[in-house]
Structures are given as C-alpha cells and as structure tokens.
C-alpha positions in Angstrom: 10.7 -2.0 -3.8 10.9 0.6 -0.8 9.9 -1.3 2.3 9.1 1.1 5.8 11.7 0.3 8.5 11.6 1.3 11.9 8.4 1.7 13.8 5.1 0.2 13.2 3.3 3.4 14.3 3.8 4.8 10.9 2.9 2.5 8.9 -0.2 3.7 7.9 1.8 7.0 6.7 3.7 3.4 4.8 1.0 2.1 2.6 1.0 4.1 -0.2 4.9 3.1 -1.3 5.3 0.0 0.8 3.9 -2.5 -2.1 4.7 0.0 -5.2 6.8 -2.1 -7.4 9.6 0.0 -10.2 11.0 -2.0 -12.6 14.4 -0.3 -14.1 14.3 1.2 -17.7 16.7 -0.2 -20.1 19.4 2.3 -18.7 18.6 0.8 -15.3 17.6 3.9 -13.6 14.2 4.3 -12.1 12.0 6.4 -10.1 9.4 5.7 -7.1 7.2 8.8 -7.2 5.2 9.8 -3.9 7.6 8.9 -1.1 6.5 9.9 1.9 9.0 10.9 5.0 10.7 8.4 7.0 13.3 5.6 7.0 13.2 2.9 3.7 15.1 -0.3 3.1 15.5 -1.2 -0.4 14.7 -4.7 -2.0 15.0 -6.0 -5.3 13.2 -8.6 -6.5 13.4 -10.8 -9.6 17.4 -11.6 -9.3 18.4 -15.0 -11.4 19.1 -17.7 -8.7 23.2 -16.9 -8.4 22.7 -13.0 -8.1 23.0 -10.9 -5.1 23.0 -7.7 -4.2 26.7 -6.5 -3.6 26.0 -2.5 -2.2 23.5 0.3 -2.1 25.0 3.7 -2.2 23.8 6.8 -1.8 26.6 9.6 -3.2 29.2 7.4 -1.9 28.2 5.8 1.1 27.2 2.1 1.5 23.2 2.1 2.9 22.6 -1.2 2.1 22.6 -2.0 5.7 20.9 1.2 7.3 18.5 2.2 4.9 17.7 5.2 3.3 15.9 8.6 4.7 13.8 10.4 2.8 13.0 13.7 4.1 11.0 16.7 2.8 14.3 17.6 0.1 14.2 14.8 -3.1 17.3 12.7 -1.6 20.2 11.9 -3.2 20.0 9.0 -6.3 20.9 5.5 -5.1 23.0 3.1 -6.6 22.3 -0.3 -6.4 25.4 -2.8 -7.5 24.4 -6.5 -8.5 26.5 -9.3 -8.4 26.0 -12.6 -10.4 28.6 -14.1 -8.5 26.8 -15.2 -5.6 28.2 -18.2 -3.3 26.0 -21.4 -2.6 25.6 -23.2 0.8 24.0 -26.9 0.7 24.2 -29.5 3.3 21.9 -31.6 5.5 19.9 -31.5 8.8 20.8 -33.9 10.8 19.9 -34.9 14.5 22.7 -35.6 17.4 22.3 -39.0 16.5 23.2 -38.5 13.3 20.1 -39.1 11.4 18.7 -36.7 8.7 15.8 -34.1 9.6 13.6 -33.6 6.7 11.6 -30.4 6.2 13.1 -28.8 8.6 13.5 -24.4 8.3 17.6 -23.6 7.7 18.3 -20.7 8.3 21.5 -18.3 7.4 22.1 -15.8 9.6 24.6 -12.8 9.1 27.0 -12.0 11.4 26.3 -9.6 13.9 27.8 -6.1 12.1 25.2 -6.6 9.2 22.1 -8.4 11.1 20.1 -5.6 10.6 19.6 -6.2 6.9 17.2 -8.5 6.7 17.7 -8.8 2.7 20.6 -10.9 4.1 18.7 -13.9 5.9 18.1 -16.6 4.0 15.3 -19.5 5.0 15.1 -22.4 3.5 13.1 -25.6 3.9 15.2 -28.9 4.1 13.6 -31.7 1.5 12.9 -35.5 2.2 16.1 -36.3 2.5 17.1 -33.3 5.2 19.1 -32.0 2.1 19.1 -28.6 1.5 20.9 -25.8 -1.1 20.8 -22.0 -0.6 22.3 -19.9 -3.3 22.3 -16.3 -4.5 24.6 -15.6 -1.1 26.6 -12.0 -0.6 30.0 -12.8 0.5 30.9 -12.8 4.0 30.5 -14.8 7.6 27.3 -16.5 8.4 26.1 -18.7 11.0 24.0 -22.0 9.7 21.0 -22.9 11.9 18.2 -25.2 12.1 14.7 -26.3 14.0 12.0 -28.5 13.1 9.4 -25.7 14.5 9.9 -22.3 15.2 7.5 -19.4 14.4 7.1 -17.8 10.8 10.3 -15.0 10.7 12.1 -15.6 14.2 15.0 -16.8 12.6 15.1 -13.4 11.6 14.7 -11.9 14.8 18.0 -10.9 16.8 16.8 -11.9 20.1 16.0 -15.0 18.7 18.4 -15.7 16.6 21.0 -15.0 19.9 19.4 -17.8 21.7 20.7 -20.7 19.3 23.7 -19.2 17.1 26.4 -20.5 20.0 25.0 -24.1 18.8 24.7 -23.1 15.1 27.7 -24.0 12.0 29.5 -21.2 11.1 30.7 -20.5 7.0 32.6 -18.1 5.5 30.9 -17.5 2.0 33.7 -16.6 -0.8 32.2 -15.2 -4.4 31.4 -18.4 -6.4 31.8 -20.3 -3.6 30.1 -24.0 -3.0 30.2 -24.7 0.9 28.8 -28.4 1.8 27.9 -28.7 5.6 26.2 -30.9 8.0 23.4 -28.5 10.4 22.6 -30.1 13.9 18.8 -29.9 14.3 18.4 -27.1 17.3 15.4 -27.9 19.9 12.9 -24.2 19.3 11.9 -22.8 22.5 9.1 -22.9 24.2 
C-alpha cells in the first residue's frame, strides 16, 4: 500500500492511491498504476506474525525511512526486503508499587534516527494479567512505554512520545530475539 506523507493539504490530490491495495505476482513484483505527485511511504500488509520488513530500496538507497517521491517521470522500481526473522518483546505493566496494570496501551518506540517511520511503532494492549507480547520487531534500539489512557496514535507522535521516553525501558532487539521486561505504568498528560 502507498500511504501520502507530509501535508494534509494534499490529501485530497491522496485519495485515489491512498487505500489501493497490490498484492505481488508470483515473482513478487507488482505495480500501483495512477500515482499521483508527491511524497509516499510504503506499507505492507499481510506479514506472518515473526516477519518484518528489513529495507526499502530504491536503486540502491535505503527509503524505508524517508519515503518515496514520485514525480511527473515513472520513478525508479523499489525493492522491498522481508525478514522472517523478526525479534519478540513480552513483559508486564506494572505500577510503582509493583502491581500489574491490565489493558493498558504499550507502546515500542524507535529510537530517535528512525522515528519517522511510523511502520516501526508498535501498540499493543496489555491483557488481564498486565502481560503483554509484541513480535514481528526489525532489529534495533527501542524505548518501551506505557499509560492507562492516552489518545488514539500519540504514542506515535514525536512530541508526545519526548515527554515520557526519559521514564520509559529501553531494549535492544537482536534478529530472533525474545526480550522479557517489566514496563512502569507512565501517568498520560493532561
């Protein structure tokens, strides 16, 4: 899928690719037809639970983080690498006094040289028991963060995000990895 990123004022220009779906032929190439100008991220959907995307490339540079342009020349083809290697993160929510937070939103947040792909947030919900288990990660360093109630897609938001990370866990996510830690319920803002 080719999601619009950058300014809202074009989104109407947007709509037409925005929600067009390509599902790869057996040789894995495909095609969105009808692009119009302007900056793209890229999203696949449909990945098995431990998959992750690993790059983007366009010729040979990495755009996994800044998107793609498309301008009034067909661009160059893309080249998206999977990985089925991805590492796992579970844990608990917990409370300073040491007692488990149920349903609460965790949040994995990317450190700050790759924040502005958003296909690397992860939000989960913590269960009953304040456990939690998020998998399918791209290796590298995250920070761990948790709140009982913030609103829908702040924990996705930098400004947001740079209010509480200080307080959050940090992990380092290996390929294959399995990371247990505890997250210390964070008080949302007001």
């Amino acid at each position: 899928v080719l999601q619009p990123a950058g300014s809202t004022a074009k989104i109407p220009q947007y709509l037409g690719v925005a929600n067009k779906v390509q599902t790869p032929k057996a040789d894995g190439s495909f095609t969105v037809p009808a692009v119009a100008e302007g900056n793209y991220r890229v999203h696949v959907l449909g990945l098995p639970p431990n998959a992750y995307v690993a790059d983007i490339r366009q010729n040979t540079t990495s755009v996994y983080d800044s998107g793609i342009l498309i301008g009034d020349k067909t661009p160059e083809p893309l080249e998206i690498l999977l990985s089925t290697n991805g590492g796992t993160v579970q844990g608990i929510v917990y409370t300073s006094d040491k007692k488990a937070v149920p349903f609460a939103t965790v949040a994995l947040v990317p450190s700050l040289e790759h924040r502005q792909n958003t296909e690397l947030f992860k939000t989960v919900t913590s269960d009953a028991l304040g456990q939690f288990v998020i998998s399918g990660i791209r290796p590298n360093d995250y920070k761990l963060l948790a709140w009982n109630n913030i609103p829908a897609g702040a924990s996705q938001t930098p400004s947001f995000v740079a209010k509480y990370e200080a307080q959050g866990s940090t992990v380092k996510v290996a390929a294959g990895s399995r990371i247990t830690a505890e997250v210390l319920l964070l008080q949302s803002a007001k």
